[in-house]
C-alpha positions in Angstrom: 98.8 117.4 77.2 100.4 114.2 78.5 97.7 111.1 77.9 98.3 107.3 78.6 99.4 106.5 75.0 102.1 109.5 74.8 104.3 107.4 76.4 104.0 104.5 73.7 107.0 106.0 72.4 108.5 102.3 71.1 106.2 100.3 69.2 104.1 97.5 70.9 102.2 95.3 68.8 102.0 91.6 68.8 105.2 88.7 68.5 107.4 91.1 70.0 110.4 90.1 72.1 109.7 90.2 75.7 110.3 93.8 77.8 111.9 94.3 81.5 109.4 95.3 83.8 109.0 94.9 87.3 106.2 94.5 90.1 105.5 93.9 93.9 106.0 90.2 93.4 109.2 89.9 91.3 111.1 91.4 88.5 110.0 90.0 85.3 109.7 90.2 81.2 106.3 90.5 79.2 105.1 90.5 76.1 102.3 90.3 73.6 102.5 87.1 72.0 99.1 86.1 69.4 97.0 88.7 71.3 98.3 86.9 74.5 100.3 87.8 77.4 103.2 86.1 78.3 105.4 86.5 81.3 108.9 85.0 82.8 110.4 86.0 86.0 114.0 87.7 85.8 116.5 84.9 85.1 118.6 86.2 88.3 115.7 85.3 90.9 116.2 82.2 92.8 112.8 81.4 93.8 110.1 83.5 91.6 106.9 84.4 92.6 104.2 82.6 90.8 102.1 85.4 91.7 103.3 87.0 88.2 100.9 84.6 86.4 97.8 86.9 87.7 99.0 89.3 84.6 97.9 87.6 81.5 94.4 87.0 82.6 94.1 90.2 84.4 95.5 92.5 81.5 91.8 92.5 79.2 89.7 91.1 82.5 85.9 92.0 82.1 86.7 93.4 85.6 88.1 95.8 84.0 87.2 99.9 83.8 86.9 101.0 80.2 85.8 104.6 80.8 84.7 107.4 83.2 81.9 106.3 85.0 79.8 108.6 86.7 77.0 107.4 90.0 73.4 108.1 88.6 72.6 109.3 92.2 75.3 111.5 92.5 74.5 113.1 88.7 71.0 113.5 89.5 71.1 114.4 92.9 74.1 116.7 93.5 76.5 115.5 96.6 75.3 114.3 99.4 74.5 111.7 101.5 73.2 108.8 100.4 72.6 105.1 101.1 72.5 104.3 97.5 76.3 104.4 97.4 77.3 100.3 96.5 73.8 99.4 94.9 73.3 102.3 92.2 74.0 102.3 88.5 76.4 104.2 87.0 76.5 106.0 83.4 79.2 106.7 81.3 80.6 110.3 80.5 83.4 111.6 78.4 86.8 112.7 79.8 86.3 116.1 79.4 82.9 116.2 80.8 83.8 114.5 84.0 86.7 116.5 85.0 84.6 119.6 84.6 82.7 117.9 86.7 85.0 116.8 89.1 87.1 119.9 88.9 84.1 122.2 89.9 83.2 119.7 93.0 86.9 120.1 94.2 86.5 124.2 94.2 83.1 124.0 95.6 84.5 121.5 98.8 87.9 123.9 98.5 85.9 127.4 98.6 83.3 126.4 101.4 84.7 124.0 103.7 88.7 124.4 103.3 91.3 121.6 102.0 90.9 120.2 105.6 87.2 118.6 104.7 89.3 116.6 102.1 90.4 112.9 102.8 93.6 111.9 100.6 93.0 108.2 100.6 95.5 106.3 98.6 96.5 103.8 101.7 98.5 100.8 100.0 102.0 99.9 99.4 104.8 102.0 97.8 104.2 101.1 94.5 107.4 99.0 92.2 107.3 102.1 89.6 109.1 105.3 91.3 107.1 107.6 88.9 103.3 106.2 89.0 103.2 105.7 92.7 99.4 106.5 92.9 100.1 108.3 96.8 102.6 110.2 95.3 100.6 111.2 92.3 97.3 112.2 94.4 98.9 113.4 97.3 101.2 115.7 94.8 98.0 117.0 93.0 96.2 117.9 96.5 99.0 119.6 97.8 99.7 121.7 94.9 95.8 122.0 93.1 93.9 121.8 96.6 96.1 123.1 99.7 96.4 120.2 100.6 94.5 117.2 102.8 93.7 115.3 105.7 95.8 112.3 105.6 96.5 109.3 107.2 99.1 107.8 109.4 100.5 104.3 110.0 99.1 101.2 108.0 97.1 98.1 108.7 100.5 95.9 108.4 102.2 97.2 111.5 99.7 99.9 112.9 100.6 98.7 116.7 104.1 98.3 116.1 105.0 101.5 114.2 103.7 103.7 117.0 105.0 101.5 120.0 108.6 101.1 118.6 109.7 104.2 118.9 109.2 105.0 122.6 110.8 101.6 123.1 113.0 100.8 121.1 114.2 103.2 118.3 113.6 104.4 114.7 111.5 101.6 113.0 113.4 101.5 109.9 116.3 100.5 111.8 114.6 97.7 114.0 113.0 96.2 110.5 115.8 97.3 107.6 118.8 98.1 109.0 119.1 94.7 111.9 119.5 91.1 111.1 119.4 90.2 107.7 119.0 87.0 106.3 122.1 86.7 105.4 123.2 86.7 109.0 120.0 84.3 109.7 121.9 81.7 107.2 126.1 82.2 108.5 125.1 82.5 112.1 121.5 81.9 113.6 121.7 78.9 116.3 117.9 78.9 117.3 115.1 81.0 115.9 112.2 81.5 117.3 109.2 82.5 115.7 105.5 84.0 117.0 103.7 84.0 114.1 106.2 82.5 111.6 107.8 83.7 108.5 105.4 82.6 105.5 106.8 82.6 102.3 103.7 83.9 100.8 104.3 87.0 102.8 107.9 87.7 102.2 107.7 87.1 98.7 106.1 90.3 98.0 107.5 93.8 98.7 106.5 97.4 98.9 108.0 98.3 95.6 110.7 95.8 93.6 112.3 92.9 94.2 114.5 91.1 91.6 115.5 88.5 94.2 113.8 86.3 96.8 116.4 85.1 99.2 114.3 83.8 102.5 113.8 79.9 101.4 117.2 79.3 100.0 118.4 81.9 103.6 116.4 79.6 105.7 117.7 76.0 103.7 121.5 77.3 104.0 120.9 77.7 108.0 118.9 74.7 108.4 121.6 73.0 106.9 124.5 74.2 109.3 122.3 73.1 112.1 120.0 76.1 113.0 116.4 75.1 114.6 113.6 76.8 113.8 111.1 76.7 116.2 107.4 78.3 114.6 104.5 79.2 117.7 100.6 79.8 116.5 97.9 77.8 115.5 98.5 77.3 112.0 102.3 75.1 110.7 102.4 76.4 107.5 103.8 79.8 109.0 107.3 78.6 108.6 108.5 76.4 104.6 109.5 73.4 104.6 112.7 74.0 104.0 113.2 75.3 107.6 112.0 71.8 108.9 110.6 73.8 111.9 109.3 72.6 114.8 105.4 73.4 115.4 104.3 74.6 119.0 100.6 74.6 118.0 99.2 78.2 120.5 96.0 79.5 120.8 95.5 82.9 119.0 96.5 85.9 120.4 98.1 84.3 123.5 102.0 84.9 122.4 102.5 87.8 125.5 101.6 85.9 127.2 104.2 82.4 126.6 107.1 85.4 126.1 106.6 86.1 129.6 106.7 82.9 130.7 109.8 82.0 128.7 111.5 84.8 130.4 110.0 83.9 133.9 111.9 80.7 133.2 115.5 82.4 132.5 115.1 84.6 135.6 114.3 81.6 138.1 116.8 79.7 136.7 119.4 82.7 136.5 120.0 82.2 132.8 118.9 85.7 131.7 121.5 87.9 130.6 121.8 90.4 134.0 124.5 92.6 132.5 123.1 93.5 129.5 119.8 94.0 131.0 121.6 96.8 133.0 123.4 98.1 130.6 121.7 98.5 127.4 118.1 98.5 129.0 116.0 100.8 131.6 113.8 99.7 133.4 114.2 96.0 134.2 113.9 96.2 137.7 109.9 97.6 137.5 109.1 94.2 134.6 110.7 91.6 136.9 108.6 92.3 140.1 105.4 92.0 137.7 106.9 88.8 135.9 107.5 87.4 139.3 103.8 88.5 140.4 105.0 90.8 143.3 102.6 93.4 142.0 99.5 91.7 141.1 100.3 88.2 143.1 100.4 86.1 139.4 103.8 84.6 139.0 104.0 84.5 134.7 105.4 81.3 135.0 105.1 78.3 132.9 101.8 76.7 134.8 100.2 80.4 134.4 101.2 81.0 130.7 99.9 76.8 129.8 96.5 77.3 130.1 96.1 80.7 128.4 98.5 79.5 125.3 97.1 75.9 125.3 100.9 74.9 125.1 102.1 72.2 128.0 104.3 73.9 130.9 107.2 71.6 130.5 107.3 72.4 126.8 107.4 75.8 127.9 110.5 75.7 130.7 112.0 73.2 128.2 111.8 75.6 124.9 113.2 78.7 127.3 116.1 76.5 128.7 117.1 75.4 125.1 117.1 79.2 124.2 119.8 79.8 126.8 123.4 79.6 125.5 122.5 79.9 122.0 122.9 82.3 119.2 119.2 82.9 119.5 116.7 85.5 117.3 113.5 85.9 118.4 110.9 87.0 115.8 107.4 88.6 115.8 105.4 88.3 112.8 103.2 91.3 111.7 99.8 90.0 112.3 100.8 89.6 116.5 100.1 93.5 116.4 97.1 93.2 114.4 95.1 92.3 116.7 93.8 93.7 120.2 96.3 94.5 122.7 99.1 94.2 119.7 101.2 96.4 120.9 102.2 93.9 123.7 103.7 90.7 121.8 105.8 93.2 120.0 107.0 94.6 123.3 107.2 91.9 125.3 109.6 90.3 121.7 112.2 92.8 122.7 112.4 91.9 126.4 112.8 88.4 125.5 115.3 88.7 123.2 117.1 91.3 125.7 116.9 88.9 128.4 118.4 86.4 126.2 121.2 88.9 126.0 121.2 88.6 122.1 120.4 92.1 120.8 122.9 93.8 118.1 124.3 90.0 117.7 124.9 88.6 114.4 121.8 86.4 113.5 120.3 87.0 116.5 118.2 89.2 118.5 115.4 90.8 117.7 114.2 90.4 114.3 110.4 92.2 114.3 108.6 91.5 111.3 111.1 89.8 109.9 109.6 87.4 107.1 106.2 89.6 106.8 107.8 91.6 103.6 110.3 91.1 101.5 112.6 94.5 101.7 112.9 93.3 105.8 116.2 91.5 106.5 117.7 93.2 103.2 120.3 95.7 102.4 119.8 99.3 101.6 121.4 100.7 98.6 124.5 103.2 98.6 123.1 105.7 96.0 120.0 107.1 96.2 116.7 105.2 93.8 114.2 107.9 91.8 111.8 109.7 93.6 108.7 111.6 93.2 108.3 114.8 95.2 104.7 115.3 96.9 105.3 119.1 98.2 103.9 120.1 101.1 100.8 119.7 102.6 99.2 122.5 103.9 96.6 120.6 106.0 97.9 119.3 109.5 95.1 116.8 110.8 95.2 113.0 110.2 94.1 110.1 111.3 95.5 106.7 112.3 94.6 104.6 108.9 92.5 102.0 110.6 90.1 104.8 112.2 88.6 105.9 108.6 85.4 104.4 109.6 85.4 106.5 113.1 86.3 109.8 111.4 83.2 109.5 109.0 80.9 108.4 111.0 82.1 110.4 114.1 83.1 113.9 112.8 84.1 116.2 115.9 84.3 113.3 118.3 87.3 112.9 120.2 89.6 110.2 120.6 93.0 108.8 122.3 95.8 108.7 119.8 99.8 108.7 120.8 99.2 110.1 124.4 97.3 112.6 122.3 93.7 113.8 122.7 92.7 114.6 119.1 89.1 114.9 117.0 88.0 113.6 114.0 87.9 116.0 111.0 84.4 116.5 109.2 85.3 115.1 106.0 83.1 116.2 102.7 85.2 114.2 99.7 87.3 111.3 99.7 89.2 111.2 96.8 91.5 107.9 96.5 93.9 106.5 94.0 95.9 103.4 94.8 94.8 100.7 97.8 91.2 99.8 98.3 90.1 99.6 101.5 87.5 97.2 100.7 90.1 95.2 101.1 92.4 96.3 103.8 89.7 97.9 106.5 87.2 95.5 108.9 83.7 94.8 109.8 82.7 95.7 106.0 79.4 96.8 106.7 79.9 99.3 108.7 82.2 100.9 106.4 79.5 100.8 103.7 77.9 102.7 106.1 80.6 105.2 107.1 80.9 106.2 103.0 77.3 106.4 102.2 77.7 110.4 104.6 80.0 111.5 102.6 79.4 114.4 99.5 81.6 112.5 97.4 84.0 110.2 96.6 86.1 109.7 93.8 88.0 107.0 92.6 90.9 106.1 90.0 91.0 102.2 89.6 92.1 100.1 86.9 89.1 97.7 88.3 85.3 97.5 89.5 86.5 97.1 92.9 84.2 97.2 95.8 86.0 100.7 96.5 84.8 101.6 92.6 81.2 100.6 93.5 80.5 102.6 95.9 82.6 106.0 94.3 80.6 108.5 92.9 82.8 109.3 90.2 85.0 106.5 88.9 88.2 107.3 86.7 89.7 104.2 85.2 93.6 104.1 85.2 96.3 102.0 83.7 97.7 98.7 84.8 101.3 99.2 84.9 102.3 96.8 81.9 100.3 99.6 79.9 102.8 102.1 80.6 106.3 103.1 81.2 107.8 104.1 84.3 111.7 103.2 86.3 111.3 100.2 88.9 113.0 100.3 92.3 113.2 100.0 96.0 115.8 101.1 98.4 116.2 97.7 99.8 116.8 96.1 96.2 119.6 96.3 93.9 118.1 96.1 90.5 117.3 99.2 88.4 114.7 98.4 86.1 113.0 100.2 82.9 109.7 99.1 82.9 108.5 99.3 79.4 105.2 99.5 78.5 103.9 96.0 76.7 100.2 97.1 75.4 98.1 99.8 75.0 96.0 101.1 78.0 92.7 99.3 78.5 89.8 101.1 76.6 90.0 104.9 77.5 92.1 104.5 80.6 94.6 106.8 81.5 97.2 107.4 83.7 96.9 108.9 86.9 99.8 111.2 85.9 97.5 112.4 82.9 94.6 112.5 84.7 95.8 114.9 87.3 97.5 117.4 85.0 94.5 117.6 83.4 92.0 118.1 86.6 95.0 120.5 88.0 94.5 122.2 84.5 91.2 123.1 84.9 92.0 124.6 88.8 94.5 126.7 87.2 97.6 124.7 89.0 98.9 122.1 86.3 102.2 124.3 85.7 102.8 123.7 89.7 101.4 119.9 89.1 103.5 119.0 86.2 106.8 121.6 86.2 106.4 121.5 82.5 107.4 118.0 82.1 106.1 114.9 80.2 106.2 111.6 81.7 109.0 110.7 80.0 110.6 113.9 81.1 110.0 113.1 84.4 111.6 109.8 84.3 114.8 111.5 83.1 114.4 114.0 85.7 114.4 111.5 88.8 116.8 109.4 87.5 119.5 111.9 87.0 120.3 112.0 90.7 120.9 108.2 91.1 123.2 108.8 87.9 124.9 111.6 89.8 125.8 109.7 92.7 127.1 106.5 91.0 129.5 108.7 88.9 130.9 110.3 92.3 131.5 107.5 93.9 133.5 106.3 90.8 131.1 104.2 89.6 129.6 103.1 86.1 126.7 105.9 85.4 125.1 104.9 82.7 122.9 107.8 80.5 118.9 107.7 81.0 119.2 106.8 77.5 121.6 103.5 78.0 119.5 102.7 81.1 116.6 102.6 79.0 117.5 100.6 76.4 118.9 98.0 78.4 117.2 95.3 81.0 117.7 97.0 84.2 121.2 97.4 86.2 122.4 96.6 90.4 122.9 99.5 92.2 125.7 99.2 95.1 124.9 98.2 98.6 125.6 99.4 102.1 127.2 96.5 104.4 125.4 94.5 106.6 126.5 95.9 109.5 124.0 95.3 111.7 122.9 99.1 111.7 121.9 101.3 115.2 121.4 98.2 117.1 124.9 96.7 116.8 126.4 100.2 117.3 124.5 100.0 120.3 125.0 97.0 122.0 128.6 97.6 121.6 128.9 101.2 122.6 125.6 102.2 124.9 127.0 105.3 125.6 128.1 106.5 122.5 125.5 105.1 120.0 122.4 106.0 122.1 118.8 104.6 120.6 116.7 107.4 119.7 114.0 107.1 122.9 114.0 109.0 125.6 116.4 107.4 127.6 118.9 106.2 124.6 118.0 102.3 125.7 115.9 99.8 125.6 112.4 100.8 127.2 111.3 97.6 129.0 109.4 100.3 130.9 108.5 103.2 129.6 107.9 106.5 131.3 106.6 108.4 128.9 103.9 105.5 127.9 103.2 105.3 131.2 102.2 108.9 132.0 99.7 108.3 128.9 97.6 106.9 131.4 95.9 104.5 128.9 94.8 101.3 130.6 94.7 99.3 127.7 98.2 99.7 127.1 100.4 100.5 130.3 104.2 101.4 130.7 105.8 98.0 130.1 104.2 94.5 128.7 101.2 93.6 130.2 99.2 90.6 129.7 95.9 91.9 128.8 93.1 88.7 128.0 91.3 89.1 124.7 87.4 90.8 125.1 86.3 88.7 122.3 86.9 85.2 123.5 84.8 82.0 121.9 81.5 81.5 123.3 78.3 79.2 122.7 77.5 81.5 119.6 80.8 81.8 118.3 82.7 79.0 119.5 85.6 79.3 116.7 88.7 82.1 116.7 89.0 83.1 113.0 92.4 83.6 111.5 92.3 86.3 108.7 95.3 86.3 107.2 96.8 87.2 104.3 96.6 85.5 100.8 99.3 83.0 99.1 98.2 84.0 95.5 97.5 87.6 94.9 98.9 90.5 97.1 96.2 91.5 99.2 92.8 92.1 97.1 95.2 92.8 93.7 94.4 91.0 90.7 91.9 88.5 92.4 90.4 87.8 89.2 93.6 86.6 88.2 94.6 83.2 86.7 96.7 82.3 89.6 94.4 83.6 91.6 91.2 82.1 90.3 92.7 78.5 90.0 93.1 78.6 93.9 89.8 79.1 94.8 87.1 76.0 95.2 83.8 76.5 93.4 84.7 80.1 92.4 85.1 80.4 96.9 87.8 81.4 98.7 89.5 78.1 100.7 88.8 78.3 104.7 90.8 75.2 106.3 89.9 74.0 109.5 90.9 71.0 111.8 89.6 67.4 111.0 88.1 67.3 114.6 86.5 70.5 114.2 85.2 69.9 110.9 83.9 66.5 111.6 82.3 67.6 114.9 80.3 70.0 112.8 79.3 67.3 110.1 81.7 68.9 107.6 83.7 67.1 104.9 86.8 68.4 102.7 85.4 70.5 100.1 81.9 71.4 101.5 81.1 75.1 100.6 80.7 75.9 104.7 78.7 79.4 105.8 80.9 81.6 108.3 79.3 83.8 110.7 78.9 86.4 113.5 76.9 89.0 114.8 78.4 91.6 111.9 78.0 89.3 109.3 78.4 86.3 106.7 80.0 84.5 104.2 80.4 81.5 102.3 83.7 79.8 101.5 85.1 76.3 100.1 86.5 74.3 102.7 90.2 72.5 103.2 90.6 70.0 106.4 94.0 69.6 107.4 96.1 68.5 110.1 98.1 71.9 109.9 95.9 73.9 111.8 95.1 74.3 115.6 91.2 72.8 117.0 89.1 75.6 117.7 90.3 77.6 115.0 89.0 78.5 111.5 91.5 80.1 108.8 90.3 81.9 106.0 92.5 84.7 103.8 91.6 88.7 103.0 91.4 89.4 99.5 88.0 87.7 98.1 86.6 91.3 96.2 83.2 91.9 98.1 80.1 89.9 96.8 77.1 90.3 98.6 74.3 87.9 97.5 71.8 91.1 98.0 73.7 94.6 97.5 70.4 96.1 98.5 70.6 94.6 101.8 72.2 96.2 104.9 74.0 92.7 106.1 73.4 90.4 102.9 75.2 87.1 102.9 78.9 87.4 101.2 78.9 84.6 98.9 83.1 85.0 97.8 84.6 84.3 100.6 85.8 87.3 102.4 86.4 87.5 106.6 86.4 91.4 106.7 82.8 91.0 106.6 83.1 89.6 109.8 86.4 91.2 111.5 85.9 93.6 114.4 86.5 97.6 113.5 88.2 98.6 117.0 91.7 99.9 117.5 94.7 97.7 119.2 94.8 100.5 122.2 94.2 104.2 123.0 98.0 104.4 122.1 98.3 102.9 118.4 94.7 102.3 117.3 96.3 100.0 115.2 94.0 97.4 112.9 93.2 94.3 114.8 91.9 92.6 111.7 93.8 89.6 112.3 91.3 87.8 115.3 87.9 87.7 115.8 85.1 84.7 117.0 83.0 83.4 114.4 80.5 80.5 113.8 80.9 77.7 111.4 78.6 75.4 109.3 77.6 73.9 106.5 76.1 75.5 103.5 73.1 73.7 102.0 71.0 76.1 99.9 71.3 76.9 96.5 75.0 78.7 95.6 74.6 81.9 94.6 76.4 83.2 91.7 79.9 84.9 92.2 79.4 88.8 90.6 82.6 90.3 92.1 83.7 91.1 88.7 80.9 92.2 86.7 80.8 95.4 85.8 78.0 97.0 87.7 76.3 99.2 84.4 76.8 98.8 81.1 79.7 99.5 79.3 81.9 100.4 76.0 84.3 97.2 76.4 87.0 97.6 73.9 87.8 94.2 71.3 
């Protein structure tokens, strides 16, 4: 049997010299030091991620999981429903005791309702090990132990964008990977323009490795040779200093709507780009009569577009006149689309930047996402990295991601997906490994109440996560300094061997080992596991990378010399400027994968959807939930500067961030002092699904009217017992709306939502996020 500590082939004790590993935030060396863990950031990064510095204090957290735990509800009750599920005990049971357990519930779900009343949860990034990927491990072990699962679709990131894109514009990889790097961005970017910015704290991470963070040195080069930046939304940190942008301070969710008036601007002025419009796009004809308000009598012109946006007219005219002429890339951050109606800023990007003439240019264009992750704007590598096969699934139903609350709550109701008409499964177990969408999903109350109907759920977490507290059977898992694994991402270079620095944490195992032993007990860990160990498996997947390097006459080192080294570049594809340049130079012969091989300013096939909410080209479409008396403020819910989503927020780096054990909300000077707020009050935020409590930050760098607080604060409700307790860390979900972008993506829109804001004057309750929720075996 393959365990956790049958991979601590090489020795790991203390005052040992430090070992490659590798993580979303950066490539980097650990070791155990005194009983301590130290960490450095690969020597060959330019600007490291201090997120790294979450490891030492995370490693032997109390936070921690130290053995199966096991719901007392759920033992004494059988499965079922129940409310208890986030406010019951939980007792500990042996590791062969719960995977009976576990194993018999899986046959019982399997035999009576079919693989299809299974939910494969696992919704989080590709992880930086290409072995223990946690989606690829449980989606593997349904597939082969189970028949598979329902699954799900999309992700909270770009939910909008990844279903829109390809009707309009092409193959998503190609708009995001394989289009204007930042490279180009530094040799040949005149203006960029950027809805929504390009935060560092965003693009400093990646889904998988990354040994080198390029964008602030990318953006200082280009700077330098004279390139403005030029950042629109409410908050000017969205853009580093190093790109010494300019700040046109918008009101949320209003960027469609200054796109359209920027390109209203070209066409009365005849400075849009007429023959490319004709040639490379279809459609163009049907957007101008409603630009020009022909169709609905509203000219989207600059006067129109200033007071939904907040931003002056003649700024406007001015901003689209200085566009004109220039080597110009317009870019549309992520969180645009999360939001309702996203899938029109990222539309209504593309018609800009093809009115501007400047798609399949060098540095300019249409750079999507650009800045929201750090493998956009890179280059793919020439030989393929190790990967772990998940078979085949032999369940075809899903859902979109952000619709898990729907599908349990709602199980054979219909709804609009894709031009589709589908139905949500009935779903009897949940069993997830890797993400937790206590951190990810909105309106967190009502997804306590979607997963107290379900028979079960099982969880594999390294952590008492608010996805852990409310599981009915909780299988702790390794941290991945605790084992050993090949780090790697197609849009990175560096090869690394991530060794293992420590033993696992108390009786954890990996998720590997854990699976071959529940498959074992279904009578399927031969088709689980081939026969092989983990380190077996590591040789396996790397072989083909080692192939391909030695025919295309490259240095191939062995498994053995990869090991025993610190990690080694793999070659590069050019930066061509992928489909999109092939394109724009040749519309005929390198056709974009829509239905009409162009650019869709209007599409025909979104239009027969017939979905109001999203029609057949950009629409301006006013927000439903708009300030009022009761929730005069627009909160911003962004994503956090030091932790990756919810991961390791009991981390040092973490930790030292927060005010008064809070997360930091900042909000304007005016606001706050119209309110009788002061820098560093602990302030209550609050709508009609909820409340929390945060520290507060007054700045300057952030638009009146609007309150900014991040996601990632684990859930801490004052009262678990209570249906809408107060949620004393700090976390907006609680108060984020759980409704899809349109009937055509139903895509997160977790980004916006109207909220109230005042000062907390009671006593401060105690933060609890990371106490253990039952007592436990907690190794010295």
């Amino acid at each position: 049997m393959t365990t956790s500590s049958d991979q601590m082939s090489e020795p790991s004790g203390a005052d040992e010299s430090f070992r490659p590993h590798t993580s979303h935030w950066g490539v980097f060396s650990a070791r155990m030091q005194d009983g301590r863990l130290e960490v450095r950031p690969h020597p060959g990064d330019p600007d490291p991620n201090e997120i790294i510095q979450n490891f030492p204090a995370a490693l032997r957290h109390r936070a921690r999981i130290a053995q199966p735990m096991v719901r007392r509800g759920w033992l004494e009750r059988g499965p079922g429903p129940d409310d208890r599920r986030g406010r019951d005990e939980y007792l500990p049971m042996s590791w062969s005791a719960v995977l009976d357990l576990l194993g018999g519930e899986l046959a019982r779900i399997r035999d009576n309702h079919g693989p299809g009343a299974i939910f494969g949860g696992s919704y989080g990034w590709a992880s930086a090990g290409r072995f223990h990927h946690a989606q690829s491990q449980i989606h593997r072990f349904l597939n082969t132990s189970v028949g598979g699962y329902v699954r799900s679709v999309n992700s909270y990131s770009s939910g909008a964008s990844s279903v829109l894109v390809p009707h309009v514009i092409g193959d998503y990889e190609d708009l995001v990977k394989r289009n204007v790097s930042w490279e180009q961005i530094a040799a040949h970017s005149e203006i960029v323009l950027a809805f929504g910015g390009m935060a560092l704290k965003n693009s400093m991470v990646a889904g998988g490795s990354i040994s080198k963070h390029v964008e602030r040195g990318a953006m200082d080069r280009a700077r330098a040779r004279g390139c403005q930046f030029v950042l629109v939304g409410p908050l000017r940190g969205d853009l580093p200093e190093e790109a010494g942008a300019e700040w046109v301070s918008s009101n949320p969710g209003s960027d469609t709507a200054l796109m359209m008036a920027l390109v209203h601007t070209l066409v009365v002025n005849g400075l849009h780009d007429r023959g490319f419009l004709e040639r490379c796009t279809i459609g163009w004809p049907i957007f101008e009569r409603y630009l020009l308000g022909e169709t609905d009598g509203q000219p989207k012109d600059a006067a129109w577009a200033a007071a939904i946006t907040g931003v002056p007219a003649d700024a406007i005219t001015a901003l689209a006149k200085r566009l004109h002429g220039q080597r110009a890339l317009i870019v549309v951050a992520h969180a645009l689309q999360r939001a309702e109606h996203g899938e029109q800023p990222v539309w209504m990007g593309m018609v800009l930047a093809a009115a501007l003439g400047q798609i399949g240019l060098p540095g300019g264009g249409y750079g999507y996402g650009l800045g929201a992750i750090a493998y956009y704007g890179r280059r793919y590598n020439a030989v393929p990295v190790p990967t772990f096969s998940q078979g085949r699934n032999g369940v075809s139903d899903f859902i979109p991601v952000a619709r898990i609350a729907d599908m349990l709550l709602n199980p054979g109701t219909s709804y609009r997906y894709n031009g589709q008409t589908r139905t949500y499964p009935e779903i009897k177990l949940v069993y997830w490994a890797g993400g937790n969408p206590f951190h990810h999903h909105q309106d967190l109350n009502r997804l306590r109440q979607a997963f107290a109907w379900l028979d079960t759920l099982v969880v594999h977490e390294l952590a008492w996560t608010a996805t852990a507290r409310h599981a009915d059977i909780v299988l702790p898992c390794t941290m991945t300094l605790e084992r050993e694994d090949i780090g790697g991402s197609s849009n990175d270079p560096l090869l690394v061997p991530m060794q293992p620095v420590v033993e696992p944490y108390g009786e954890a195992r990996d998720d590997y080992a854990i699976f071959a032993d529940l498959a074992e007990r279904l009578g399927t860990r031969q088709a689980f596991t081939e026969g092989r160990s983990v380190r077996q498996w590591l040789e396996h997947l790397y072989e083909p990378t080692r192939v391909e390097l030695a025919a295309q006459g490259l240095p191939a080192p062995s498994f053995q010399e990869f090991w025993a080294g610190e990690g080694f570049e793999l070659p590069q594809l050019p930066d061509d400027g992928g489909r999109l340049r092939k394109f724009r130079e040749d519309p005929a012969g390198h056709p974009l994968p829509t239905p009409t091989g162009k650019l869709e300013i209007y599409s025909e096939t979104i239009a027969s959807f017939g979905e109001a909410d999203c029609p057949g080209h950009p629409t301006w479409l006013g927000p439903t939930n708009v300030p009022d008396k009761a929730s005069p403020y627009v909160l911003v819910a962004n994503q956090p500067r030091t932790r990756l989503h919810s991961q390791f927020d009991f981390g040092g780096h973490s930790s030292e961030a927060k005010h008064r054990g809070r997360e930091v909300a900042s909000m304007h000077p005016a606001d706050a002092a119209a309110r009788g707020i002061a820098d560093g009050d602990i302030v209550r935020i609050s709508n009609e699904r909820g409340a929390c409590l945060a520290g507060l930050r007054v700045t300057d760098g952030i638009r009146q009217g609007v309150i900014q607080l991040p996601t990632g604060a684990w859930y801490d409700p004052a009262d678990p017992t209570e249906d809408k307790s107060l949620w004393v860390h700090g976390n907006p979900n609680v108060l984020t709306r759980d409704v899809g972008t349109s009937a055509l993506a139903q895509g997160c829109t977790g980004q916006l939502t109207t909220v109230q804001v005042e000062r907390f004057d009671g006593n401060l309750p105690p933060i609890q996020a990371y106490d253990p929720p039952a007592r436990q075996v907690v190794p010295a």
